[in-house]
C-alpha positions as CSV (number, residue, x, y, z in Angstrom):
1,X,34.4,26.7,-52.3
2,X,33.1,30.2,-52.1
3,X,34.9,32.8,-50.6
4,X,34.7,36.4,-48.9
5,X,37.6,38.8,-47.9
6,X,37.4,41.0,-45.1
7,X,39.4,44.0,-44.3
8,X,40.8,45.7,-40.9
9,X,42.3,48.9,-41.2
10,X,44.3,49.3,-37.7
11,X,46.2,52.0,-36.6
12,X,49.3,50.2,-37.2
13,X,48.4,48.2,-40.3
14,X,45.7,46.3,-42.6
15,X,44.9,42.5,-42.8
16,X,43.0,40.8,-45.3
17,X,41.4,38.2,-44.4
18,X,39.8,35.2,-46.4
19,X,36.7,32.9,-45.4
20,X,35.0,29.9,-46.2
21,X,31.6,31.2,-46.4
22,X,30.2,27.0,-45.7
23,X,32.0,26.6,-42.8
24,X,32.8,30.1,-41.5
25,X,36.2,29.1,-41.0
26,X,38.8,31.5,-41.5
27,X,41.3,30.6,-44.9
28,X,44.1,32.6,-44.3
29,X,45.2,36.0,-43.4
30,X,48.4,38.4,-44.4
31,X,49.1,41.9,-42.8
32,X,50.9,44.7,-44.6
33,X,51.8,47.9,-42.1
34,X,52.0,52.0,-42.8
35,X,53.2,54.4,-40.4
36,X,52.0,57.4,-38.0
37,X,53.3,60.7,-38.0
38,X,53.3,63.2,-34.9
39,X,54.0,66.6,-36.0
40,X,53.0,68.3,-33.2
41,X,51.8,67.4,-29.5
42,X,48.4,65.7,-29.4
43,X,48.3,65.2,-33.2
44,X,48.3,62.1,-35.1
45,X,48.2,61.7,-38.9
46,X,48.3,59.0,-41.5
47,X,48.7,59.1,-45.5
48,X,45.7,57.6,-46.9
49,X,47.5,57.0,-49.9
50,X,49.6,54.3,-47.9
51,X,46.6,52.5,-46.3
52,X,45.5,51.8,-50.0
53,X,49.1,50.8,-51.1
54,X,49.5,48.5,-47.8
55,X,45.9,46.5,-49.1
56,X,47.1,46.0,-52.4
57,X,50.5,44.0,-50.7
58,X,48.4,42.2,-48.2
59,X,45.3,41.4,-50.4
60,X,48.0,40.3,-52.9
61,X,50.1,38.0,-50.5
62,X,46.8,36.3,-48.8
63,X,45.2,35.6,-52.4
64,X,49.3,33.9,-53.8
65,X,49.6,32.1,-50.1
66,X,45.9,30.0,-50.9
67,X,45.6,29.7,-54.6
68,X,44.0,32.9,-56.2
69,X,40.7,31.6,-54.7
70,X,37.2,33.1,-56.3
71,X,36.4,36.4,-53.9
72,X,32.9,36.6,-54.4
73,X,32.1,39.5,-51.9
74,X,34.6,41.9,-49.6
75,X,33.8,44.2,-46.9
76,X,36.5,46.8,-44.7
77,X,36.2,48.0,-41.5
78,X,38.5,51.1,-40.4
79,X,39.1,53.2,-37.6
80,X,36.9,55.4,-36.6
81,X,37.3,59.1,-36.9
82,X,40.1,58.8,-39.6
83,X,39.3,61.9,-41.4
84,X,40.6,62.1,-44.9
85,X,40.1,65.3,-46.7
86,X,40.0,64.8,-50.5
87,X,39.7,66.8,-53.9
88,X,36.9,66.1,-56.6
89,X,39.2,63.3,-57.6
90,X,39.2,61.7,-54.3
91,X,43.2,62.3,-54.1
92,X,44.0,63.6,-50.6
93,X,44.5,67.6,-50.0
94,X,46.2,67.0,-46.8
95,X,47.3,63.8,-44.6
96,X,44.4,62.0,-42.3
97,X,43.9,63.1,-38.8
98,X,43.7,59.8,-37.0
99,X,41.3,58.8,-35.1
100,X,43.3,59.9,-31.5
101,X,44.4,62.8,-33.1
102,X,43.1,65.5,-30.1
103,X,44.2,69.1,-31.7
104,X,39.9,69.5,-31.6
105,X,40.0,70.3,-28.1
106,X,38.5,73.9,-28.9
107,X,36.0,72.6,-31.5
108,X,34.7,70.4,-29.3
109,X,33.3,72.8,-26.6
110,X,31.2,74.5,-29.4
111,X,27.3,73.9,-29.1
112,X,24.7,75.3,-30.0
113,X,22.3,76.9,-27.1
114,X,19.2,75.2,-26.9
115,X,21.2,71.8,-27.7
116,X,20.0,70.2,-30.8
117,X,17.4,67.3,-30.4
118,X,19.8,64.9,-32.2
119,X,23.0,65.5,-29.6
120,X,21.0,63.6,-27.3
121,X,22.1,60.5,-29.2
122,X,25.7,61.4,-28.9
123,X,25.2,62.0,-25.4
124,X,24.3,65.7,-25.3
125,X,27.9,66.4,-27.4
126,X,30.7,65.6,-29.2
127,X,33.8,64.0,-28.6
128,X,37.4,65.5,-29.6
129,X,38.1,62.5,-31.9
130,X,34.9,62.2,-34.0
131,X,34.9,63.6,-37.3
132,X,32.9,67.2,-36.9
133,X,35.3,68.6,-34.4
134,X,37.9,67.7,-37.0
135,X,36.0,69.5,-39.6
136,X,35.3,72.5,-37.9
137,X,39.2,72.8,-37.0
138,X,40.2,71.9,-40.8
139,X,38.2,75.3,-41.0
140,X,39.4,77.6,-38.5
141,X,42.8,76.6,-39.0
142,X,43.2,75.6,-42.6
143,X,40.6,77.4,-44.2
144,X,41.8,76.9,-48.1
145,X,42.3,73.5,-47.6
146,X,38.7,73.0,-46.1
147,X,37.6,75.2,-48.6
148,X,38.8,72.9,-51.7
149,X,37.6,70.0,-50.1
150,X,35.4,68.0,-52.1
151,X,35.4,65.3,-49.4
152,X,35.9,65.3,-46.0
153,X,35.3,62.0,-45.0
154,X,36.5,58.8,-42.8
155,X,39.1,56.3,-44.0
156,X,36.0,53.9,-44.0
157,X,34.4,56.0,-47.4
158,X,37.9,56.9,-48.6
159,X,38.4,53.4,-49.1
160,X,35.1,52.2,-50.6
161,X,35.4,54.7,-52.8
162,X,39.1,53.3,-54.0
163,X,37.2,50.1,-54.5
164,X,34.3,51.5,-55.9
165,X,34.4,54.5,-57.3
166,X,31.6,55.5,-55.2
167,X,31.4,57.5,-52.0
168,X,28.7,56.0,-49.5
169,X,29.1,57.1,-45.6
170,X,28.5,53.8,-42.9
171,X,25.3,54.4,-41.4
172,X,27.6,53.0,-38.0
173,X,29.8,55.5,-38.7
174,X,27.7,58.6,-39.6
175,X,25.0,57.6,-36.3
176,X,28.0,57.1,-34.2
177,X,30.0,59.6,-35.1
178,X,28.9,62.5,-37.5
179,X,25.3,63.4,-35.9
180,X,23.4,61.7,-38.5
181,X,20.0,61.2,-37.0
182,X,19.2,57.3,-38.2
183,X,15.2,57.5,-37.4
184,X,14.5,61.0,-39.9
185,X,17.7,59.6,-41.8
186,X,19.1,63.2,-42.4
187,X,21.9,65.5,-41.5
188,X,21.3,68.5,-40.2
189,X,23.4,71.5,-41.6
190,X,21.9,74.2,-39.3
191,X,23.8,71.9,-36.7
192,X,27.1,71.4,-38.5
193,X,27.4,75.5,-38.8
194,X,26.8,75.9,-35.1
195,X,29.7,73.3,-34.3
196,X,32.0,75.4,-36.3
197,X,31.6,73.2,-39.9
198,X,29.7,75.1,-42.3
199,X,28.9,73.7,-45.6
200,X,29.8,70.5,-44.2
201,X,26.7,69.0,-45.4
202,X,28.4,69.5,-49.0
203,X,31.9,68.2,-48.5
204,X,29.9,64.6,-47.0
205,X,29.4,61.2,-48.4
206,X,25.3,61.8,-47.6
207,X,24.3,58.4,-49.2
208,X,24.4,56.2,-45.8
209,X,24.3,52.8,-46.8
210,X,23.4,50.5,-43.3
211,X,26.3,47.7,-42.0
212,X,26.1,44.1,-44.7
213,X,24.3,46.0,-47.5
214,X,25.6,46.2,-51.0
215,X,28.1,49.9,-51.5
216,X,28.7,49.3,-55.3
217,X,30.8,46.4,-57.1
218,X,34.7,46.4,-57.4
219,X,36.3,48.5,-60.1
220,X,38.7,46.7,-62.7
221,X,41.4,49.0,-61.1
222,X,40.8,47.9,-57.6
223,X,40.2,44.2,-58.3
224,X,43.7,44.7,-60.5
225,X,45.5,46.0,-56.9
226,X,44.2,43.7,-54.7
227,X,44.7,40.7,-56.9
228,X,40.8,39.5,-57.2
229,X,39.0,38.3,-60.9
230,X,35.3,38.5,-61.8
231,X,32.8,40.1,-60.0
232,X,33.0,41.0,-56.7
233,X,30.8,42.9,-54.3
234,X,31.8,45.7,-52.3
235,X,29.8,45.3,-48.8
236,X,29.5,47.9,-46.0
237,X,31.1,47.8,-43.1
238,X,31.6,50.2,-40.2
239,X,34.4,50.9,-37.4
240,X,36.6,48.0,-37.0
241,X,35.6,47.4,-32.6
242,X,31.6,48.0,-33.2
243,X,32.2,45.2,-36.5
244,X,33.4,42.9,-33.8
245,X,30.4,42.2,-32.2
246,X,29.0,40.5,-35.4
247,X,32.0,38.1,-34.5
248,X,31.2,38.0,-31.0
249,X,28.1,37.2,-30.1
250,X,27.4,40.6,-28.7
251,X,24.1,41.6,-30.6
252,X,21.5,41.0,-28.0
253,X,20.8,43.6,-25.0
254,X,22.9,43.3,-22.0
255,X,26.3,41.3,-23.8
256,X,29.5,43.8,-23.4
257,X,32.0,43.7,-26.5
258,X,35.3,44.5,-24.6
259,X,38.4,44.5,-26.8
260,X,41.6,45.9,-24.8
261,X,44.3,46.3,-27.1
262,X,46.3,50.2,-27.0
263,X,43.0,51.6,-26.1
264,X,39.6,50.2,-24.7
265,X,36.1,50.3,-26.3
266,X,33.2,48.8,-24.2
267,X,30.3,48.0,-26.3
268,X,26.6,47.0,-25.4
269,X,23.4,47.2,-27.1
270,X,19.9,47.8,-25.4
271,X,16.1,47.1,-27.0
272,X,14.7,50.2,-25.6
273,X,16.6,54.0,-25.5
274,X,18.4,54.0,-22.1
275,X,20.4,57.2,-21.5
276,X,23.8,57.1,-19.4
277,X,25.5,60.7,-19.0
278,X,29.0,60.3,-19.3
279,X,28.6,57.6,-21.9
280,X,28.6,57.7,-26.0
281,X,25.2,57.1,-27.1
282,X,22.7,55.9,-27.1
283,X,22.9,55.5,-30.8
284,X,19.5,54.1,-32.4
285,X,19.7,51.6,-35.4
286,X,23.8,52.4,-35.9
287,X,24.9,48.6,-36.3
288,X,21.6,46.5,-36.0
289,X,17.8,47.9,-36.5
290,X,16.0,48.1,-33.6
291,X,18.4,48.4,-31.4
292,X,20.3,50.9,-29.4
293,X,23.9,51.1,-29.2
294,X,26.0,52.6,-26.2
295,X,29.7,52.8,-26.4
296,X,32.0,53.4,-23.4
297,X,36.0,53.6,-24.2
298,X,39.2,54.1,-22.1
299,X,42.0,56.4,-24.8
300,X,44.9,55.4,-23.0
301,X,45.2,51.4,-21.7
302,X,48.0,48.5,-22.7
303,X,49.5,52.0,-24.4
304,X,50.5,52.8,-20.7
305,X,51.9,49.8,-19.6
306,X,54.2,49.6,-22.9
307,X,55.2,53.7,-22.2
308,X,56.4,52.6,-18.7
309,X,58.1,49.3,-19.6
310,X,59.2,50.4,-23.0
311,X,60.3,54.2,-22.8
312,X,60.6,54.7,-19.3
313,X,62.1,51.5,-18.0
314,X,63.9,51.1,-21.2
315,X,62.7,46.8,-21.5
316,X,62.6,45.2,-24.1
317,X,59.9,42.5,-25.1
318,X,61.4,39.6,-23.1
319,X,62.2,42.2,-20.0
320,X,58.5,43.8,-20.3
321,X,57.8,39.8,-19.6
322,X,59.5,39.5,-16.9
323,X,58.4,43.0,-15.1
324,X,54.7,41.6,-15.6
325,X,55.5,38.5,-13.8
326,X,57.2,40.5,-11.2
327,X,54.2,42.6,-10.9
328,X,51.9,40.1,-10.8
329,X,53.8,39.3,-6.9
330,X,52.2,42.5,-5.7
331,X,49.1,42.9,-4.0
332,X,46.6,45.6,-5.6
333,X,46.7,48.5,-3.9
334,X,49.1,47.1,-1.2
335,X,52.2,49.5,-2.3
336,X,50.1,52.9,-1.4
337,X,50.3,54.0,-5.2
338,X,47.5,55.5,-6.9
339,X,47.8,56.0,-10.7
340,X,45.1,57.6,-12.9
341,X,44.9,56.7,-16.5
342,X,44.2,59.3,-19.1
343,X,47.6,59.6,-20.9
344,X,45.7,60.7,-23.5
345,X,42.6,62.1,-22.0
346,X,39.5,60.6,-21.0
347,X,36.8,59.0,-23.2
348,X,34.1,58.3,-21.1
349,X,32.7,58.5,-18.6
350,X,35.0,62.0,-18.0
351,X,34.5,62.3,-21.8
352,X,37.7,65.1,-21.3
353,X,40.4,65.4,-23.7
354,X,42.4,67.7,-21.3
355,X,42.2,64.8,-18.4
356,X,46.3,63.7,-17.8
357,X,47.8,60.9,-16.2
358,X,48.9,61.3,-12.8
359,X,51.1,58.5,-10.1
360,X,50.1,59.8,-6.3
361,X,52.0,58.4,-3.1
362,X,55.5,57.5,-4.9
363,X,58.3,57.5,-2.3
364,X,61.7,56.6,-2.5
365,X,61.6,52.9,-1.1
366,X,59.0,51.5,-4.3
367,X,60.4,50.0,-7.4
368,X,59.5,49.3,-10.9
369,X,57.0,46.0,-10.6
370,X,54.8,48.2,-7.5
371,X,54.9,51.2,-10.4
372,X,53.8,48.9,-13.1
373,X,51.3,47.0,-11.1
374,X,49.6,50.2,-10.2
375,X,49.5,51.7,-13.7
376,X,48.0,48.3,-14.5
377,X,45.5,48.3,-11.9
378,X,44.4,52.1,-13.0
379,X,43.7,50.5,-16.5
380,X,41.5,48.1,-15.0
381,X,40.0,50.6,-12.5
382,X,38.7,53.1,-15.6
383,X,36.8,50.0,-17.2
384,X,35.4,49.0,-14.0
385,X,34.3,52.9,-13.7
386,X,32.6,52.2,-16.8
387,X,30.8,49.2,-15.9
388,X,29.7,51.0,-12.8
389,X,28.3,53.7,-14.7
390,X,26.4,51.5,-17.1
391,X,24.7,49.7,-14.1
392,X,23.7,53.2,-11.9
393,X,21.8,53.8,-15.5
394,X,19.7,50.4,-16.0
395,X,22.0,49.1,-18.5
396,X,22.6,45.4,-17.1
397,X,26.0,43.6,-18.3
398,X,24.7,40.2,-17.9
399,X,27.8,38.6,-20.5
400,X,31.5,40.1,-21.1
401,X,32.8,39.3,-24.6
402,X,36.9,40.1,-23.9
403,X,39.1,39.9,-27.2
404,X,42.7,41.8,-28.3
405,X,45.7,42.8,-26.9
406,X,45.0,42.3,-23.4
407,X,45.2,38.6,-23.7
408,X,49.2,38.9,-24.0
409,X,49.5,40.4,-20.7
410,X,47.3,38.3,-18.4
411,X,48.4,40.4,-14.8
412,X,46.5,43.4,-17.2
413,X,43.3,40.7,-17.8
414,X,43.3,39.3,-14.4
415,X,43.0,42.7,-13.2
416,X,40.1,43.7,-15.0
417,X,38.1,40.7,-14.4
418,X,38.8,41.0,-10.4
419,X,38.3,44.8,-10.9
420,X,34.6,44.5,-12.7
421,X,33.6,41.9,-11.0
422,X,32.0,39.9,-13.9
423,X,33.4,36.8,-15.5
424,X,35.0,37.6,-18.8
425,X,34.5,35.0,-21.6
426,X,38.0,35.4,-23.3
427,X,38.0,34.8,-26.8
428,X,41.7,34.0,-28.3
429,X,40.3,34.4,-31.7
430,X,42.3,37.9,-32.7
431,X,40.1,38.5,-36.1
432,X,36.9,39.0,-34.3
433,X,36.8,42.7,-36.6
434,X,37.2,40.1,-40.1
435,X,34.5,37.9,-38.7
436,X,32.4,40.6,-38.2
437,X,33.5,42.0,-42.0
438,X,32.6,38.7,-43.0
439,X,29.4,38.6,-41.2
440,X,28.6,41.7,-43.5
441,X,30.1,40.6,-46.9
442,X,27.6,37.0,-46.4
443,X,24.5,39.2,-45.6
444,X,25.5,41.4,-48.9
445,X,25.5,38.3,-50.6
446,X,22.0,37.3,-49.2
447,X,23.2,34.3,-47.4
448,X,21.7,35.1,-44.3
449,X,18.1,37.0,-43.1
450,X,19.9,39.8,-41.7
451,X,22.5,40.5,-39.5
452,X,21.7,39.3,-36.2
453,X,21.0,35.9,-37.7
454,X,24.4,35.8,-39.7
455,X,26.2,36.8,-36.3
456,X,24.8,34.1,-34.5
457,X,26.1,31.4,-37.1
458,X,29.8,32.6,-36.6
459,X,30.4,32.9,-33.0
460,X,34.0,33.1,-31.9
461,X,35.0,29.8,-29.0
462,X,36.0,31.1,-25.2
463,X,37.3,30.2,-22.2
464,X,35.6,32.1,-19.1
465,X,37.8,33.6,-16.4
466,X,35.8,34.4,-13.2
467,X,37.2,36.9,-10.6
468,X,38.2,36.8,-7.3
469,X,35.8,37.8,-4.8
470,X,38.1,39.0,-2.3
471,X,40.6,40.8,-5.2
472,X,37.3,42.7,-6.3
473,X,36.6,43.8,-2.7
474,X,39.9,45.2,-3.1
475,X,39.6,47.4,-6.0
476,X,35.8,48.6,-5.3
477,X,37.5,49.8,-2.8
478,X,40.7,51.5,-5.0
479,X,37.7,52.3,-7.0
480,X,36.5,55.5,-4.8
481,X,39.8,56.6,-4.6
482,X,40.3,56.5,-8.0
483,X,36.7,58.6,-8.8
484,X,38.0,60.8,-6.3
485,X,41.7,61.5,-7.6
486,X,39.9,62.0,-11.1
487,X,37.7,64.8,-9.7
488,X,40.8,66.5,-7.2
489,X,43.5,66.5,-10.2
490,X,40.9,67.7,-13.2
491,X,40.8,71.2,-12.8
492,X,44.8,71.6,-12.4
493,X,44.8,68.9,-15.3
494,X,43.3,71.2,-17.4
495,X,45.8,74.2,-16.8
496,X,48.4,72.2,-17.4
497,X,46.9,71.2,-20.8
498,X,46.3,74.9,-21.5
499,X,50.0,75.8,-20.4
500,X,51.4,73.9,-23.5
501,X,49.0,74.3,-26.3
């Protein structure tokens, strides 16, 4: 039986995962966790050091669990925007700013003036979570760290490299979120000096190796760690949500990749270059050639509901249970609340770090479950605000792909599928990020014609929920409401984001 191992770095933990490369059916998979540290408001950090000793267990416990099968190929998919910062060495300088790590909020407003021709395809700028903005602050704030680095990189190369030995940058990553411009295939250092980065160009992986082709084969030391023999190919993968959609049928133009989990991404490819202000994108050629990519993402989503349940109500798992069934009694927007969703800013299509959360109309007289049901409800309105913004551009959702976290609290599912108005296939397969590392690993290997053909041999099985027609009245209603809170509160939002940094 031949056998490939995929890799998803989470923001909690890594799981290996092992596949049957003639059936496609999934072998066996083991988890090993590391922690996040929050040393200061808005920041998030990681040691990269533990992501690599966390593989090394989990790699180790699926290969004893099935037999020491024969790994002939492996591919990881990260987080993206995991900045590592390393020395010549590749040993880390300084811990990883995670991906929702926000202390960019300054760097992110630089630009140069006329914009560059390759912002466009970032949606005329940056975001506070993608890796320039970290750079640049790295150098305003920590200028001898930034100045020894030899790397500054994403967990995605920082790991290839352990397995390796080589540094390579994703062309997903680098398209999606460095600036690289995929159709002259170059960087631009003019560009990284004018967004506060310079020498950046230096301290990159610049070869960009594209999604399921070959980075380098395994090192004796890594194959040691992870527990693998003989010779075994190190594919290219790319950030763990956009590696999904190899494992969910999402490749052709007008399917929508939406995995809910403690954020949101909302995923869609087009054939020709479709641009939707507000939106991240339109990427060209990031995952699958020919094709452009446009990425919409709530920061803050099932991350709310277990705040409120969790640290606020003070439930635990079996009480947060039972306040979802009570919630599930109410009536959207029957209690007069009104709750906007950006805990942790806005990703699109606000695209403002310094958006805050906000509960309008409380009284005296409403309880926990009308509380919960309308934080809920606000989760579900932001995707349906990006769904609406998708359409007003010509990008038609004609299919919704729905996989993660949100399938353990159905009120939060229902809610979304009323809200959007689309039926949601609902896949309960949770490794659609391993598929897709498979997907990759199997084209590395040459055992399919590219890509797109590979996905379409491993599709993930649903079940289709359809909304309710007279529930989705409802919230295209809550929906205007919601747009308009957003632009009321945004201003004074900002002050108050101002007032504490």
């Amino acid at each position: 039986m031949a056998v490939v191992m995929g890799l998803d770095f989470g923001t909690g933990g890594v799981r290996a995962g092992l596949y049957d490369t003639s059936s496609g059916a999934l072998i066996g998979v083991e988890e090993a966790r590391y922690g996040t540290s929050h040393p200061r408001w808005g920041w998030a950090e990681q040691a990269p050091l533990d992501w690599w000793e966390a593989l090394g267990q989990a790699s180790q416990a699926v290969m004893a669990r099935h037999g020491h099968l024969r790994v002939s190929a492996l591919c990881a998919c990260t987080t993206s925007s995991t900045v590592v910062v390393t020395d010549e060495a590749g040993m880390p300088l300084r811990p990883a700013l995670l991906w929702m790590d926000c202390r960019a909020s300054h760097e992110v407003t630089l630009a140069p003036t006329p914009p560059h021709p390759v912002m466009a395809f970032s949606g005329g700028a940056n975001a506070v979570e993608w890796l320039v903005p970290k750079a640049a602050w790295l150098a305003r704030n920590e200028p001898q760290v930034y100045a020894r680095a030899h790397r500054i990189c994403e967990a995605q190369d920082f790991i290839n490299f352990r397995l390796t030995g080589t540094w390579a940058a994703s062309r997903l990553n680098a398209c999606c979120k460095w600036n690289y411009d995929t159709l002259e295939k170059k960087f631009y250092p003019d560009l990284f000096a004018a967004l506060g980065a310079p020498g950046l160009l230096d301290k990159l992986p610049t070869r960009v190796v594209p999604v399921g082709e070959a980075v380098g084969s395994m090192s004796t030391q890594a194959k040691a760690h992870l527990g693998l023999q003989g010779n075994v190919l190190v594919a290219q993968g790319g950030i763990d949500a956009h590696m999904a959609m190899l494992g969910a049928g999402t490749i052709e133009p007008g399917k929508l990749l939406f995995i809910g989990g403690t954020s949101i991404v909302h995923l869609i490819h087009t054939k020709r270059r479709i641009d939707a202000p507000g939106m991240w994108g339109p990427y060209p050629d990031a995952l699958i050639d020919n094709s452009w990519l446009i990425e919409g993402g709530q920061v803050s989503a099932g991350s709310v509901m277990d705040w409120l349940a969790g640290k606020i109500f003070g439930l635990d798992a079996a009480g947060h249970r039972q306040l979802m069934a009570d919630a599930a009694r109410e009536v959207p927007g029957a209690s007069g609340l009104l709750v906007l969703d950006y805990w942790m800013g806005n990703r699109t299509p606000y695209r403002s770090p310094d958006l805050r959360g906000a509960m309008m109309g409380l009284t005296l007289s409403h309880d926990r479950a009308q509380i919960y049901r309308a934080a809920v409800d606000a989760v579900a309105l932001g995707s349906a605000n990006v769904v609406r913004v998708l359409n007003s551009f010509g990008v038609p959702v004609t299919r919704v792909v729905a996989a993660g976290g949100i399938q353990k609290n159905p009120l939060w599912l229902q809610a979304t599928v009323d809200a959007c108005g689309l039926p949601f296939d609902v896949t309960d397969q949770e490794n659609l990020t391993l598929m897709g590392a498979a997907v990759a690993a199997l084209n590395a290997l040459g055992e399919s014609a590219d890509l797109v053909a590979g996905a379409q041999s491993h599709v993930a099985p649903y079940r289709r929920l359809y909304p309710d027609p007279a529930m989705h009245e409802r919230y295209a209603a809550m929906l205007l409401r919601y747009r308009a809170a957003t632009e009321a509160v945004q201003p004074l939002s900002h002050e108050l984001v101002r007032s504490v940094a």
